[in-house]
C-alpha positions as a Markdown table, in Angstrom:
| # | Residue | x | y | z |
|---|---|---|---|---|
| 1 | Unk | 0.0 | 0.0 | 0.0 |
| 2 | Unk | 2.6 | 2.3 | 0.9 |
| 3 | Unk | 4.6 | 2.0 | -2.5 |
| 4 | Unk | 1.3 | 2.6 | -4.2 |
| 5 | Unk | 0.7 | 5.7 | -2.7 |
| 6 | Unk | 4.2 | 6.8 | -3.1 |
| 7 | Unk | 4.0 | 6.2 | -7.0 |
| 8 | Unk | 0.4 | 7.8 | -7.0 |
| 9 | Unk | 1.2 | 10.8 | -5.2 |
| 10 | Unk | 5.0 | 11.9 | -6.6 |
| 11 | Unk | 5.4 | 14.7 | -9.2 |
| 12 | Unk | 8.5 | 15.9 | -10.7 |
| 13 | Unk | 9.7 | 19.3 | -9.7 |
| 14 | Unk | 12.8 | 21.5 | -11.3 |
| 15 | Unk | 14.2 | 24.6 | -11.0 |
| 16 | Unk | 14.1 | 27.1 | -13.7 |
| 17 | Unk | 17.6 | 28.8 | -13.8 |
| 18 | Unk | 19.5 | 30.7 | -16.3 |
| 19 | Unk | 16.4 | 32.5 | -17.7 |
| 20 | Unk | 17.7 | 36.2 | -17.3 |
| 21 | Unk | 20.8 | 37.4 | -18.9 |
| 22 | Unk | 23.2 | 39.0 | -16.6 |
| 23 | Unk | 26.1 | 41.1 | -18.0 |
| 24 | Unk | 27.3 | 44.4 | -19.1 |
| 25 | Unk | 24.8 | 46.9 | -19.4 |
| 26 | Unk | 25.4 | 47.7 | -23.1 |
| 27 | Unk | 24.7 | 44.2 | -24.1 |
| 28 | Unk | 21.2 | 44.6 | -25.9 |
| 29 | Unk | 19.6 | 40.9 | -24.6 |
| 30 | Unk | 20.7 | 42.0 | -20.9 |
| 31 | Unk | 17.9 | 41.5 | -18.7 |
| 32 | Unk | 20.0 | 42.0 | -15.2 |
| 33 | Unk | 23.0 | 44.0 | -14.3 |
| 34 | Unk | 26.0 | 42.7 | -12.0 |
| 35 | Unk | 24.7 | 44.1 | -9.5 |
| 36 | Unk | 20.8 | 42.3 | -10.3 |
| 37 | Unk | 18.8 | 45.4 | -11.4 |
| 38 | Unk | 16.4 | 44.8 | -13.6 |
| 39 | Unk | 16.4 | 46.3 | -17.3 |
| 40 | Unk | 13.1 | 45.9 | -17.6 |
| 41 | Unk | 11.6 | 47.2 | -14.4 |
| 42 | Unk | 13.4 | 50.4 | -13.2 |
| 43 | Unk | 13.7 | 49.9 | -9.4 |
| 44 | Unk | 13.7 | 46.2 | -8.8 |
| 45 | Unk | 16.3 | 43.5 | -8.4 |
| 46 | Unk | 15.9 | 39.9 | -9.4 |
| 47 | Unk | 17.5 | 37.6 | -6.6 |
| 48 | Unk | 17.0 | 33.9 | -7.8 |
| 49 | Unk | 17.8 | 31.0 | -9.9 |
| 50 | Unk | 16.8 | 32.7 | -12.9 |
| 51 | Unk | 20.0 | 34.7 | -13.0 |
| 52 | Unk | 22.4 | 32.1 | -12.6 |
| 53 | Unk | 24.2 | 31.4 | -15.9 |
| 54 | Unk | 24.0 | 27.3 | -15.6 |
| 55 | Unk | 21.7 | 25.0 | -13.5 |
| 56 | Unk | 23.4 | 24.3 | -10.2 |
| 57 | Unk | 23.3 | 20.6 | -8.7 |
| 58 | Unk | 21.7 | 19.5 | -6.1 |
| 59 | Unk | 19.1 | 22.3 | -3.7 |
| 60 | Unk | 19.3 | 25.5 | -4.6 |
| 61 | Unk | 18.3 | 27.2 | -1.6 |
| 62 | Unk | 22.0 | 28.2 | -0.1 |
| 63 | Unk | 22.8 | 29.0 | -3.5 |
| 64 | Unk | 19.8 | 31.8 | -3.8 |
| 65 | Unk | 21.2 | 32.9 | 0.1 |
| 66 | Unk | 24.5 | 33.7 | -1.0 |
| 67 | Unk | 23.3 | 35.6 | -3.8 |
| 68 | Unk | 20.7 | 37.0 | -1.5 |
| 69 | Unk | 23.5 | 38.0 | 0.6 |
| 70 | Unk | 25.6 | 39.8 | -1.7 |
| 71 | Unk | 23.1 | 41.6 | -3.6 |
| 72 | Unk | 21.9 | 42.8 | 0.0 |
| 73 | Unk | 25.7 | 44.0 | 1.0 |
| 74 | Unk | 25.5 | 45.5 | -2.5 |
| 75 | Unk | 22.4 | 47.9 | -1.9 |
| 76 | Unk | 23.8 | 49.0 | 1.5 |
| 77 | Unk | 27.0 | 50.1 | 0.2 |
| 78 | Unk | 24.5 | 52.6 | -2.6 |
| 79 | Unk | 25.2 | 50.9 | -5.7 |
């Protein structure tokens, strides 16, 4: 019974990463800068898988926390 229910009720889940182009801000595709503001909407940051250039192994959570992190030290320092 308990195999049953573990094939009846598991789903498949991913990460989407590497969505938004980050690079120099004369690149026309750019979507992020280094420092993760947004091209597209002036006044937001984008802090999440979708900036990394290549799907990371394994959980992603400490990954998105270190970014976190720096983009946080980032804003208190005014840039």
């Amino acid at each position: 019974q308990l195999l049953t229910y573990a094939c009846a009720s598991m789903l498949q889940m991913w990460h989407t990463s590497g969505m938004c182009l980050m690079g120099r801000s004369m690149d026309a595709l750019l979507v992020v800068d280094k420092y993760a503001k947004s091209k597209c909407v002036p006044g937001s940051r984008t802090v999440d898988t979708s900036m990394f250039p290549i799907r990371l192994r394994g959980h992603l959570h400490s990954n998105v926390n270190m970014i976190a992190e720096k983009i946080t030290k980032e804003i208190k320092s005014g840039k």
